[in-house]
mmCIF file of the protein (N, C-alpha, C, O) and its ligand, coordinates in Angstrom:
data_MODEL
# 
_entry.id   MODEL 
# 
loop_
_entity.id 
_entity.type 
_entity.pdbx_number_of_molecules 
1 polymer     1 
2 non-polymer 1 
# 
_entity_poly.entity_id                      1 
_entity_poly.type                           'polypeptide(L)' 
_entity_poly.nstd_linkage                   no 
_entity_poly.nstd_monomer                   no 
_entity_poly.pdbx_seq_one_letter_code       
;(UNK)(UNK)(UNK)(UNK)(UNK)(UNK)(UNK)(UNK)(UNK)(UNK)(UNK)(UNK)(UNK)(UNK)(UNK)(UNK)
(UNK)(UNK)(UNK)(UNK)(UNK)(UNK)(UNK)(UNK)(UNK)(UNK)(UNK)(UNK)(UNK)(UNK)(UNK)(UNK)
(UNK)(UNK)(UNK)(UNK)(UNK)(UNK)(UNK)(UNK)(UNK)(UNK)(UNK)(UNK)(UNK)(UNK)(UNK)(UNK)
;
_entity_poly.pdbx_seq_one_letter_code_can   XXXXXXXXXXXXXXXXXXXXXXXXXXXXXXXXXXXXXXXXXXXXXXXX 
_entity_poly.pdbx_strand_id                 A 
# 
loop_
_entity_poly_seq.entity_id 
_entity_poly_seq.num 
_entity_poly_seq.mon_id 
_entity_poly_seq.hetero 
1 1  UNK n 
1 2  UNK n 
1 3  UNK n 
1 4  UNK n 
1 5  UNK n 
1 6  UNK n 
1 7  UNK n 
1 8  UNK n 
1 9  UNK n 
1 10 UNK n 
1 11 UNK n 
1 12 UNK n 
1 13 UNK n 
1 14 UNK n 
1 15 UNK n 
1 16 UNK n 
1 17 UNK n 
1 18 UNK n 
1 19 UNK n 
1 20 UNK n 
1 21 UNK n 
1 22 UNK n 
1 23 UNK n 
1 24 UNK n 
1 25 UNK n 
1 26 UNK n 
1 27 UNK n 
1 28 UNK n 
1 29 UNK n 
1 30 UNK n 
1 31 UNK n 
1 32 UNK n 
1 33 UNK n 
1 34 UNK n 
1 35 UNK n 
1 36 UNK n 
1 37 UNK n 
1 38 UNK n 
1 39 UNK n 
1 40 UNK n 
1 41 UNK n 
1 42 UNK n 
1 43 UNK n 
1 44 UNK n 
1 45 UNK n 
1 46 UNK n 
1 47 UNK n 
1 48 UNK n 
# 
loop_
_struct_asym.id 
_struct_asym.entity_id 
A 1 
B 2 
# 
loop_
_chem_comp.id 
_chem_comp.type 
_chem_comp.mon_nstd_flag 
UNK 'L-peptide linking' . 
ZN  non-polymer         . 
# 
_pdbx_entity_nonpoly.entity_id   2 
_pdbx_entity_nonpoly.name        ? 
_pdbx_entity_nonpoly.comp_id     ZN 
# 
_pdbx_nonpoly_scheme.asym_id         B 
_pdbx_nonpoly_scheme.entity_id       2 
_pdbx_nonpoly_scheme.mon_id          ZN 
_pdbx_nonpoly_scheme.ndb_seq_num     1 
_pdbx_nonpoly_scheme.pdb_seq_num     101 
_pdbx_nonpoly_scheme.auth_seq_num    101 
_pdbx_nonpoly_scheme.pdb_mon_id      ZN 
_pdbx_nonpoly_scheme.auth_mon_id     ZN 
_pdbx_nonpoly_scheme.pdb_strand_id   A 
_pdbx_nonpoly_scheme.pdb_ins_code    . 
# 
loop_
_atom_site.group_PDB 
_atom_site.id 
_atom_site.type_symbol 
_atom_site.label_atom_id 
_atom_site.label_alt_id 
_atom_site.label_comp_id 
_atom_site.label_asym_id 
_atom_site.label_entity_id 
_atom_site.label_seq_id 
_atom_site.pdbx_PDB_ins_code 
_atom_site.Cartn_x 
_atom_site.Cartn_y 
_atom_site.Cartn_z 
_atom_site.occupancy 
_atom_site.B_iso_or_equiv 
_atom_site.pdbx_formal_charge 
_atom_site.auth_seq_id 
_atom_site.auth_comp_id 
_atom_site.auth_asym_id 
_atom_site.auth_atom_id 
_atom_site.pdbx_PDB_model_num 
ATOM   1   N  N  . UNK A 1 1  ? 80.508 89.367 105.465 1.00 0.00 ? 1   UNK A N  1 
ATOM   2   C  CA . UNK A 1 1  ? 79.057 89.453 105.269 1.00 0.00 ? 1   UNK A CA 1 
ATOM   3   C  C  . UNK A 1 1  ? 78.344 88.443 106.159 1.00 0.00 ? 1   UNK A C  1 
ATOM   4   O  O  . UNK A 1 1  ? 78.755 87.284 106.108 1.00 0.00 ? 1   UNK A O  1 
ATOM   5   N  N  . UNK A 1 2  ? 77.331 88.734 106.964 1.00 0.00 ? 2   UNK A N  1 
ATOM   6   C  CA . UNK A 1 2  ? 76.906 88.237 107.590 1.00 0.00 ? 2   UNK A CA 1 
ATOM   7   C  C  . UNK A 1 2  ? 75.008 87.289 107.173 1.00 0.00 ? 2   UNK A C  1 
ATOM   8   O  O  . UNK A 1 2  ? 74.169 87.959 106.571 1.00 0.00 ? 2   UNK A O  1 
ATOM   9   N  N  . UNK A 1 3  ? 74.776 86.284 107.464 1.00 0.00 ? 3   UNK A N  1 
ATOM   10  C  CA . UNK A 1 3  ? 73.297 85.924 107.205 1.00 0.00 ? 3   UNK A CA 1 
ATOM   11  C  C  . UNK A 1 3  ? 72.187 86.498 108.136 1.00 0.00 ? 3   UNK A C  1 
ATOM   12  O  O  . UNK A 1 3  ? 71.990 86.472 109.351 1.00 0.00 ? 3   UNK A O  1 
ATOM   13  N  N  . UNK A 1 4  ? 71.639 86.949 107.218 1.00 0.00 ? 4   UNK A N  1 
ATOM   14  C  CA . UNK A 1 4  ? 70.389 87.940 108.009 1.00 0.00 ? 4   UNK A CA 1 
ATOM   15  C  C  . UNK A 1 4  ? 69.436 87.102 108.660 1.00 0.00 ? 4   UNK A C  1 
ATOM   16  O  O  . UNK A 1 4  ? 68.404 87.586 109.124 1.00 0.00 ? 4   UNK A O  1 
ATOM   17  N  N  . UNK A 1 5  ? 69.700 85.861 108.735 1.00 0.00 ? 5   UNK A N  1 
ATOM   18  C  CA . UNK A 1 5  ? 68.549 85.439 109.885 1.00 0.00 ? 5   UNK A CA 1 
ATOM   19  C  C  . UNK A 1 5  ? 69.443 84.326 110.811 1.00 0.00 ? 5   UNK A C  1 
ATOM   20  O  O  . UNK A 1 5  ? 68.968 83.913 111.869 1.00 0.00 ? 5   UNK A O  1 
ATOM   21  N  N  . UNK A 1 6  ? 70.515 83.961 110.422 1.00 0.00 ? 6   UNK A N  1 
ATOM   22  C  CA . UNK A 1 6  ? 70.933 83.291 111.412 1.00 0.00 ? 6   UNK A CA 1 
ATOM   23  C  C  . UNK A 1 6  ? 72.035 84.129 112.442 1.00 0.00 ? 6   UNK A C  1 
ATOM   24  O  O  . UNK A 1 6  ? 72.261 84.045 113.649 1.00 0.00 ? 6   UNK A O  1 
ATOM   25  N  N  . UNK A 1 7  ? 72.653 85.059 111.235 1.00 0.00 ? 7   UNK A N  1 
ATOM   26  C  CA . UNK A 1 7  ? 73.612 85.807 111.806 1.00 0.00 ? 7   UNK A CA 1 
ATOM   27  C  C  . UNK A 1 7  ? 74.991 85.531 111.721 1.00 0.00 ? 7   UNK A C  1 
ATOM   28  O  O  . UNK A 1 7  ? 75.768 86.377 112.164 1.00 0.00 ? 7   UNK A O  1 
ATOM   29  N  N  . UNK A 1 8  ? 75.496 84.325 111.149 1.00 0.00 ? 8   UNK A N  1 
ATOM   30  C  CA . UNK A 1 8  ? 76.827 84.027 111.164 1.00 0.00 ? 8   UNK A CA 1 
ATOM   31  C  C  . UNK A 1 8  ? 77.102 84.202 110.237 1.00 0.00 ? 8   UNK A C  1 
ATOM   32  O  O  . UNK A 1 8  ? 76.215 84.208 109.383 1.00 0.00 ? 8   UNK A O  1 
ATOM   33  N  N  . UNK A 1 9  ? 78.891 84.520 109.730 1.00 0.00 ? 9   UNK A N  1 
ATOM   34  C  CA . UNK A 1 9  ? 79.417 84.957 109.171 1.00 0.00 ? 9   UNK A CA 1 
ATOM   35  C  C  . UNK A 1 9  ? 79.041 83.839 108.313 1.00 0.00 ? 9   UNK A C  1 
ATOM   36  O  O  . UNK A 1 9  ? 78.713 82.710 108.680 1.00 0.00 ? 9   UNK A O  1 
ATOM   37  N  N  . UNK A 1 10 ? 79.166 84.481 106.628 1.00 0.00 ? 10  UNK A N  1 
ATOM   38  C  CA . UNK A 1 10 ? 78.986 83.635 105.776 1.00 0.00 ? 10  UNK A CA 1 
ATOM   39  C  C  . UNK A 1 10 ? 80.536 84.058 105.022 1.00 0.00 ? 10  UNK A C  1 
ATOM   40  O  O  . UNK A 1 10 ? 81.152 85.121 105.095 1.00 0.00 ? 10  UNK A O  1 
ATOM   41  N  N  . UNK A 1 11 ? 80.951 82.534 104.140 1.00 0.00 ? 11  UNK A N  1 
ATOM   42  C  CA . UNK A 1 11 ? 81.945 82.260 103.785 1.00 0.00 ? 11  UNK A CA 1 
ATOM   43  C  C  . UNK A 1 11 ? 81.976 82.618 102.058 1.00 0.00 ? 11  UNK A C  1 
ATOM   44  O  O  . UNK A 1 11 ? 81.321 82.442 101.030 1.00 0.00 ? 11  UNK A O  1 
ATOM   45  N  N  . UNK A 1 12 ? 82.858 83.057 102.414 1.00 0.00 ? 12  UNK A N  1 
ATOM   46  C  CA . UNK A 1 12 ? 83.245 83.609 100.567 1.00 0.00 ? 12  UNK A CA 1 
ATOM   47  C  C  . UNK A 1 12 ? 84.228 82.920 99.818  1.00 0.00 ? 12  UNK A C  1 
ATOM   48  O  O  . UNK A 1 12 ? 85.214 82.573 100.469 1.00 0.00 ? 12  UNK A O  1 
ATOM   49  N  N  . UNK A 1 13 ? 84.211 82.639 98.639  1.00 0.00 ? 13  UNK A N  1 
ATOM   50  C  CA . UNK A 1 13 ? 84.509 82.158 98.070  1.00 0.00 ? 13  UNK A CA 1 
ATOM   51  C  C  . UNK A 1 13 ? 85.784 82.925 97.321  1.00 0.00 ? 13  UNK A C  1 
ATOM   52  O  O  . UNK A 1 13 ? 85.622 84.145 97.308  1.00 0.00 ? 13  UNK A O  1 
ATOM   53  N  N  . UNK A 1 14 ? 87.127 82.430 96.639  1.00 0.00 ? 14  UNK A N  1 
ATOM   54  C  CA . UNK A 1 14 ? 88.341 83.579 96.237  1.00 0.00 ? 14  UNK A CA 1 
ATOM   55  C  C  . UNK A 1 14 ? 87.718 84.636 95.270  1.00 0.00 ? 14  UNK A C  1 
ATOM   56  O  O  . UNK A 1 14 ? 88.390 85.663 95.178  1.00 0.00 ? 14  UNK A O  1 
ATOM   57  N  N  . UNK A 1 15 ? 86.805 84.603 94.681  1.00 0.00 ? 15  UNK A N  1 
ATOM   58  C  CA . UNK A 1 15 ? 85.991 85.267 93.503  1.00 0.00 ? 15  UNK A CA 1 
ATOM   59  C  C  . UNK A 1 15 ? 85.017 85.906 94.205  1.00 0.00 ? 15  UNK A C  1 
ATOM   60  O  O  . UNK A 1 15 ? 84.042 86.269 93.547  1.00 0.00 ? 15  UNK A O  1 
ATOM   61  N  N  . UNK A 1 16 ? 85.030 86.144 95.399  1.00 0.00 ? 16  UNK A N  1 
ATOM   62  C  CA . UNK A 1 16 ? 84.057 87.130 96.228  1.00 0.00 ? 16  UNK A CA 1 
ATOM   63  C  C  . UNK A 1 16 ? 82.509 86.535 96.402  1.00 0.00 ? 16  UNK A C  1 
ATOM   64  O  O  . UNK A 1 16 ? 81.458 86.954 96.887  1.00 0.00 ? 16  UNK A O  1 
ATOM   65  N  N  . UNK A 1 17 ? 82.880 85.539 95.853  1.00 0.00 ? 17  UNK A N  1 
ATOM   66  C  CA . UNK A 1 17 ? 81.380 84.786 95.631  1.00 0.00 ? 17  UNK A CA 1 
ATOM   67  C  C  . UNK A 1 17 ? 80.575 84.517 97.178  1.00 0.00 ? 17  UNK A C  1 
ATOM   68  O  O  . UNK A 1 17 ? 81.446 84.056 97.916  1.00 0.00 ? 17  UNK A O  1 
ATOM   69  N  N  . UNK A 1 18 ? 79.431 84.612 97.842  1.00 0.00 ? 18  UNK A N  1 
ATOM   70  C  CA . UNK A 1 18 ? 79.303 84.261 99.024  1.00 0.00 ? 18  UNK A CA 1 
ATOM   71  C  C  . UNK A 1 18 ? 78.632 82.847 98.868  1.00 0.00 ? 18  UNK A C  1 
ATOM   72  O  O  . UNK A 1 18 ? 78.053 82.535 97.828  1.00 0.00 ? 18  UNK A O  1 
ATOM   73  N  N  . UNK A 1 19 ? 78.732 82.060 99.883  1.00 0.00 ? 19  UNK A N  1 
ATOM   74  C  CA . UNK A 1 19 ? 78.122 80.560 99.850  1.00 0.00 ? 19  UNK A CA 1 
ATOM   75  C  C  . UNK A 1 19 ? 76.811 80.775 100.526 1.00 0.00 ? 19  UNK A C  1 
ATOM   76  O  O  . UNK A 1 19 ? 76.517 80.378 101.653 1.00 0.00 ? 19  UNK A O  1 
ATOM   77  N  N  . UNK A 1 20 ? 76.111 81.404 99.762  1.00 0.00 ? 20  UNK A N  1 
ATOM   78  C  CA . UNK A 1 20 ? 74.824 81.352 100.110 1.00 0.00 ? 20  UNK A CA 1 
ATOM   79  C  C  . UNK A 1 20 ? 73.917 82.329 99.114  1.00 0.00 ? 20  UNK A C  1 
ATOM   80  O  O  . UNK A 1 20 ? 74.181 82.239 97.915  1.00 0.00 ? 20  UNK A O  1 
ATOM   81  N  N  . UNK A 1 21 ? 73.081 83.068 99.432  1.00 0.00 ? 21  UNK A N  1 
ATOM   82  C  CA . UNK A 1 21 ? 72.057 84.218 97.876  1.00 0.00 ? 21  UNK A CA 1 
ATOM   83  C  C  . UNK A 1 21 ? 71.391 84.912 98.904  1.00 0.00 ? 21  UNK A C  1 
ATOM   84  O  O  . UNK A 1 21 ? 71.121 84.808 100.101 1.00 0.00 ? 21  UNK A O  1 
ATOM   85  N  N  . UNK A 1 22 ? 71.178 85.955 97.566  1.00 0.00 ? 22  UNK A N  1 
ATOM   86  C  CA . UNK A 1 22 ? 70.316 87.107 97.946  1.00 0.00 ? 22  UNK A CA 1 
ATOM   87  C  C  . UNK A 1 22 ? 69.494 86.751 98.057  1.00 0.00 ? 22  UNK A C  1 
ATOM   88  O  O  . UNK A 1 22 ? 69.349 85.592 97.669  1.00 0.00 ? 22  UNK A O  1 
ATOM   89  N  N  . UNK A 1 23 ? 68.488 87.363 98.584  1.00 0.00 ? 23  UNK A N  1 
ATOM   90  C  CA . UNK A 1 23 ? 66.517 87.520 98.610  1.00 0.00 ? 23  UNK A CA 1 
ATOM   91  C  C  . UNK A 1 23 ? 66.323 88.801 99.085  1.00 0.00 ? 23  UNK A C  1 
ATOM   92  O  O  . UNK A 1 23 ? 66.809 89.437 100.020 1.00 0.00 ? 23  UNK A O  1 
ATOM   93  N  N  . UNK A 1 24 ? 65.138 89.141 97.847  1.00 0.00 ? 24  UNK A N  1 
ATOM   94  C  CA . UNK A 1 24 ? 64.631 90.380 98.291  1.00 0.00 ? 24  UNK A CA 1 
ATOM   95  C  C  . UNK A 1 24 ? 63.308 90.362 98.730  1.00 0.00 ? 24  UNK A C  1 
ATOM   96  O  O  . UNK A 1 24 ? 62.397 89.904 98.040  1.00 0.00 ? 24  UNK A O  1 
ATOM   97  N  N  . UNK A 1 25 ? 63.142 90.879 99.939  1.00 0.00 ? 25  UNK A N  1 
ATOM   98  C  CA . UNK A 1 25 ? 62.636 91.094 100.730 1.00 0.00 ? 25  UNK A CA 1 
ATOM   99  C  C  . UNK A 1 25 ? 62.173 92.508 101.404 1.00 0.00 ? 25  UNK A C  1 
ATOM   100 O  O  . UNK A 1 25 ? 63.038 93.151 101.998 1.00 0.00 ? 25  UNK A O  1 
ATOM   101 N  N  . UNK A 1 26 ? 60.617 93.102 101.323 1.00 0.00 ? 26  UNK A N  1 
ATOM   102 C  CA . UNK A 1 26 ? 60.278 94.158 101.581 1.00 0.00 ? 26  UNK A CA 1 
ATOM   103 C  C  . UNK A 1 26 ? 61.276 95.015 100.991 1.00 0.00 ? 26  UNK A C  1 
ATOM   104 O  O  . UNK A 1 26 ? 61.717 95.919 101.700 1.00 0.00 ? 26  UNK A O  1 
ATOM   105 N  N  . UNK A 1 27 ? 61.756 94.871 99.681  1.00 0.00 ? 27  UNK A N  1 
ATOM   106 C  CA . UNK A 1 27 ? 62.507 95.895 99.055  1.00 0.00 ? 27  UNK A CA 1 
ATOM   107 C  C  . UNK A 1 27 ? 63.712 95.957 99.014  1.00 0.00 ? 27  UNK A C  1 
ATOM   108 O  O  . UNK A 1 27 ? 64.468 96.556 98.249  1.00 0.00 ? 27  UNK A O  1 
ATOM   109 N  N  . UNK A 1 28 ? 63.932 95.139 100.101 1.00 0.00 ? 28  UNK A N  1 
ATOM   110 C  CA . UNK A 1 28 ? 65.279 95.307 100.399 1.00 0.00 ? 28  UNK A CA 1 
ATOM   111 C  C  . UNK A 1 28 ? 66.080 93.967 100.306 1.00 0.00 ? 28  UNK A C  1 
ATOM   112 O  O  . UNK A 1 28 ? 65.582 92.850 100.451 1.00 0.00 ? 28  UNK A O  1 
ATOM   113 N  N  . UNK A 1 29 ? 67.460 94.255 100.029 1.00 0.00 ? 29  UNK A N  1 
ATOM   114 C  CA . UNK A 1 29 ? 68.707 92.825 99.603  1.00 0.00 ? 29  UNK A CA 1 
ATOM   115 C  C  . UNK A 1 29 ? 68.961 92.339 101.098 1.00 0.00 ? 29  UNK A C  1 
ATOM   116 O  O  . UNK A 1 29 ? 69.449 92.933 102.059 1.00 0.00 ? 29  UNK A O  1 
ATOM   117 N  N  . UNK A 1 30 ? 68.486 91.124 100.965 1.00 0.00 ? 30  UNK A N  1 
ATOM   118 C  CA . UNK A 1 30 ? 69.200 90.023 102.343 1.00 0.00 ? 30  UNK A CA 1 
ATOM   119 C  C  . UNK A 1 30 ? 69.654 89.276 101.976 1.00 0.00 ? 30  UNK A C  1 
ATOM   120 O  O  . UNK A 1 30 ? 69.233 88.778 100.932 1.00 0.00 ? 30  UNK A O  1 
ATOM   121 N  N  . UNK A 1 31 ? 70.868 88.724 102.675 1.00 0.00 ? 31  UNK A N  1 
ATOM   122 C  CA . UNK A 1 31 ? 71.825 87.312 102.965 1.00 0.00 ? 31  UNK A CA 1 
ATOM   123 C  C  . UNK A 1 31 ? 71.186 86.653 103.646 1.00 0.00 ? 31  UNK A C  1 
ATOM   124 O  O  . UNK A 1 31 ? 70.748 86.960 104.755 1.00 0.00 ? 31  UNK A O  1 
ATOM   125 N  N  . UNK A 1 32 ? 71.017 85.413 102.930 1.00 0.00 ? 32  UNK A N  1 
ATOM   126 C  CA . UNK A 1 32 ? 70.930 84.074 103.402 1.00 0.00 ? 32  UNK A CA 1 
ATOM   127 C  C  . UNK A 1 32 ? 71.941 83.266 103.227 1.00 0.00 ? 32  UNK A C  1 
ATOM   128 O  O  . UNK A 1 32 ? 72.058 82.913 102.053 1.00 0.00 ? 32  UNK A O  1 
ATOM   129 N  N  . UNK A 1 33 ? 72.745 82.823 103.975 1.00 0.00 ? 33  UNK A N  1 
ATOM   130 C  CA . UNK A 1 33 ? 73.810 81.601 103.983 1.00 0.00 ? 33  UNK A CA 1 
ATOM   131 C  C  . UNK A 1 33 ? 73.190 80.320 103.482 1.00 0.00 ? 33  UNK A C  1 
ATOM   132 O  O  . UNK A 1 33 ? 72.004 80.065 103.693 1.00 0.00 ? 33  UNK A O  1 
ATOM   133 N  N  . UNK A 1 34 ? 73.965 79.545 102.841 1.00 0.00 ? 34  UNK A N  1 
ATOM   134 C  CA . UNK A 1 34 ? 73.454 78.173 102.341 1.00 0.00 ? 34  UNK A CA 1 
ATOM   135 C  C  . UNK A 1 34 ? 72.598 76.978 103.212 1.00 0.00 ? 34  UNK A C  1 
ATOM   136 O  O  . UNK A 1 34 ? 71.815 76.113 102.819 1.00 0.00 ? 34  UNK A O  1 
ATOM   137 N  N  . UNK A 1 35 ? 73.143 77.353 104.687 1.00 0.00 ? 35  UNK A N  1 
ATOM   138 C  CA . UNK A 1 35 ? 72.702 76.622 105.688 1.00 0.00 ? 35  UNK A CA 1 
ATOM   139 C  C  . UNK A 1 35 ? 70.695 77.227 105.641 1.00 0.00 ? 35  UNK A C  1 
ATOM   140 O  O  . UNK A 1 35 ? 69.722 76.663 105.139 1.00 0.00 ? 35  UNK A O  1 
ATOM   141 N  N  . UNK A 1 36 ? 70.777 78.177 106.188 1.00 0.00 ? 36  UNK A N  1 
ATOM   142 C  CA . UNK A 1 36 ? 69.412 78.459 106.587 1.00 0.00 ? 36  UNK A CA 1 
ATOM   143 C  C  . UNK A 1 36 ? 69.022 78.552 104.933 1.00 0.00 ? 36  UNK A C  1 
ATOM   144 O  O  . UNK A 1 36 ? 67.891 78.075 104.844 1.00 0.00 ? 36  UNK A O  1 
ATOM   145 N  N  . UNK A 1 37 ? 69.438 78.920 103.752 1.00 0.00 ? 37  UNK A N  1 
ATOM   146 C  CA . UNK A 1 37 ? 68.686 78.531 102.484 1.00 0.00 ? 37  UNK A CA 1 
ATOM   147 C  C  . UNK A 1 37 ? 68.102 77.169 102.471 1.00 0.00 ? 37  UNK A C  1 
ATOM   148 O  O  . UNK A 1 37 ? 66.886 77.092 102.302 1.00 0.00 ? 37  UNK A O  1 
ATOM   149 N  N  . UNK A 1 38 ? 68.931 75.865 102.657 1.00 0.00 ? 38  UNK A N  1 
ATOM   150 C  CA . UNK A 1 38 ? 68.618 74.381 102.975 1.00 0.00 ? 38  UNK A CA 1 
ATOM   151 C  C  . UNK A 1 38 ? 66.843 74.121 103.794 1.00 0.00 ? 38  UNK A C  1 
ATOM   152 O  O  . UNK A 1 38 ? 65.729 73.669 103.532 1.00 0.00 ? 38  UNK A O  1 
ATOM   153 N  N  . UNK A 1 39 ? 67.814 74.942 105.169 1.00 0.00 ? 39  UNK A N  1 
ATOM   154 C  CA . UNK A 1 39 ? 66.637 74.809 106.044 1.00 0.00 ? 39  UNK A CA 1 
ATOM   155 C  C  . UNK A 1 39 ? 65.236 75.407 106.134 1.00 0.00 ? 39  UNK A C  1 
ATOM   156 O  O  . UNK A 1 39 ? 64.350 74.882 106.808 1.00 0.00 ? 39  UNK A O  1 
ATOM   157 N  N  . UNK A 1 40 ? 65.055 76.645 105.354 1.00 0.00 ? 40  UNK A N  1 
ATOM   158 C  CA . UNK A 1 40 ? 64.085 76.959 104.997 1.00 0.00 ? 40  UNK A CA 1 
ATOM   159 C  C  . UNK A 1 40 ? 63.182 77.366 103.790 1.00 0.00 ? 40  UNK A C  1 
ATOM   160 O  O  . UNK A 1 40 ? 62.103 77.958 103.834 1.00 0.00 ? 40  UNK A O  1 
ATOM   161 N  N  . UNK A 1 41 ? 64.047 76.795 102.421 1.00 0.00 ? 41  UNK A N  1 
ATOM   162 C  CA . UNK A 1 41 ? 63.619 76.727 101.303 1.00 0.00 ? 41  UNK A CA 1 
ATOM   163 C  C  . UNK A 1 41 ? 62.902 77.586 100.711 1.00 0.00 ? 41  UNK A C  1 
ATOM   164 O  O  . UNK A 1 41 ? 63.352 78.725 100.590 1.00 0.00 ? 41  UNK A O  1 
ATOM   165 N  N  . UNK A 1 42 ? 61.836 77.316 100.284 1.00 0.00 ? 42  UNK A N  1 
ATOM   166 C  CA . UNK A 1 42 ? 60.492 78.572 99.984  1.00 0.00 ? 42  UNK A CA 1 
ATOM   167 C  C  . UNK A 1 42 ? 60.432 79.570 101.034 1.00 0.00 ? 42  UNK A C  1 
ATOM   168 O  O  . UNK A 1 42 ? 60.568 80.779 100.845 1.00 0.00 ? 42  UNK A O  1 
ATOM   169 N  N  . UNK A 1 43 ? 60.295 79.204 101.758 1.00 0.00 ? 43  UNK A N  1 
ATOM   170 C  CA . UNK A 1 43 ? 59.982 80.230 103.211 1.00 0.00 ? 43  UNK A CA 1 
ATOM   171 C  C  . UNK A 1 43 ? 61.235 81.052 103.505 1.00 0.00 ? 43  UNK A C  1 
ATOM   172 O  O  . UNK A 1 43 ? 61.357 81.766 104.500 1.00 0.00 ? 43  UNK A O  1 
ATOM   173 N  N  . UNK A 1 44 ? 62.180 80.884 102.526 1.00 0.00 ? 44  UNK A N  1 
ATOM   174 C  CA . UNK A 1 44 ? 63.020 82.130 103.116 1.00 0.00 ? 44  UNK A CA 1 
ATOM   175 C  C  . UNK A 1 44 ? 62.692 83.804 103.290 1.00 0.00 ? 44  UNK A C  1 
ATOM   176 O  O  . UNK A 1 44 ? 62.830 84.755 104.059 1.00 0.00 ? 44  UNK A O  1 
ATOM   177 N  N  . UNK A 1 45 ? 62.346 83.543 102.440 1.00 0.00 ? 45  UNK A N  1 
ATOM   178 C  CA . UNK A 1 45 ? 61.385 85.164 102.317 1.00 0.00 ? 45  UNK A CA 1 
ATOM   179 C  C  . UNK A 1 45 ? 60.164 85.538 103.489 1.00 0.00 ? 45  UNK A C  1 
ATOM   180 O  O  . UNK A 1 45 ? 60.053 86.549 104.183 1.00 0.00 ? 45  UNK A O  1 
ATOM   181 N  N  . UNK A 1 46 ? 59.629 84.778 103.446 1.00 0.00 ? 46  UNK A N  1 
ATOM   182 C  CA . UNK A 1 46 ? 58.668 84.871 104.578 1.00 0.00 ? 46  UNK A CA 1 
ATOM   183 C  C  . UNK A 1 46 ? 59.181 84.902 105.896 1.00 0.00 ? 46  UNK A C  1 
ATOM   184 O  O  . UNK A 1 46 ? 58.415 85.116 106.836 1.00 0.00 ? 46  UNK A O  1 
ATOM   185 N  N  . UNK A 1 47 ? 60.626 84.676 106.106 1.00 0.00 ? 47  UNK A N  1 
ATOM   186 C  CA . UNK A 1 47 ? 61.080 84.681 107.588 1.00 0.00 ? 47  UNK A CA 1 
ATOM   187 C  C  . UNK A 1 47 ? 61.460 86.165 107.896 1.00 0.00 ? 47  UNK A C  1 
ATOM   188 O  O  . UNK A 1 47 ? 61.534 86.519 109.073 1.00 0.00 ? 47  UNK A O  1 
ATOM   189 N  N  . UNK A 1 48 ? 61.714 87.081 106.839 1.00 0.00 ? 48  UNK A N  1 
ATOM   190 C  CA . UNK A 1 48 ? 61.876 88.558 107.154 1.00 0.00 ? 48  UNK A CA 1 
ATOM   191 C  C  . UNK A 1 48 ? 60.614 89.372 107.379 1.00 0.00 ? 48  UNK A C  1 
ATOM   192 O  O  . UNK A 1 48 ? 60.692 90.573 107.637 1.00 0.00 ? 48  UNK A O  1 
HETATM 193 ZN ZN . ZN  B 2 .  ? 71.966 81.593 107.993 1.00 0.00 2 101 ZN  A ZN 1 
# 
């Protein structure tokens, strides 16, 4: 699974878990990796 705004592979956890969350956005489910979650906090949503 990849992060929808940085683009790099995001890392999963043995429980399928990804290290990072959803956001929905214009309807639709995006990956955010933990990194760009950090870096853009509130505004994650607003970057789609
Ligand atoms: Zn990212």
């Amino acid at each position: 699974m990849k992060c929808d705004l940085c683009k790099q592979e995001i890392e999963e956890t043995f429980l399928h878990k990804i290290k990072g969350s959803y956001v929905k956005a214009d309807g639709k489910k995006k990956v955010v990796c933990s990194e760009c979650q950090r870096k853009y906090k509130d505004e994650v949503k607003a970057k789609f």
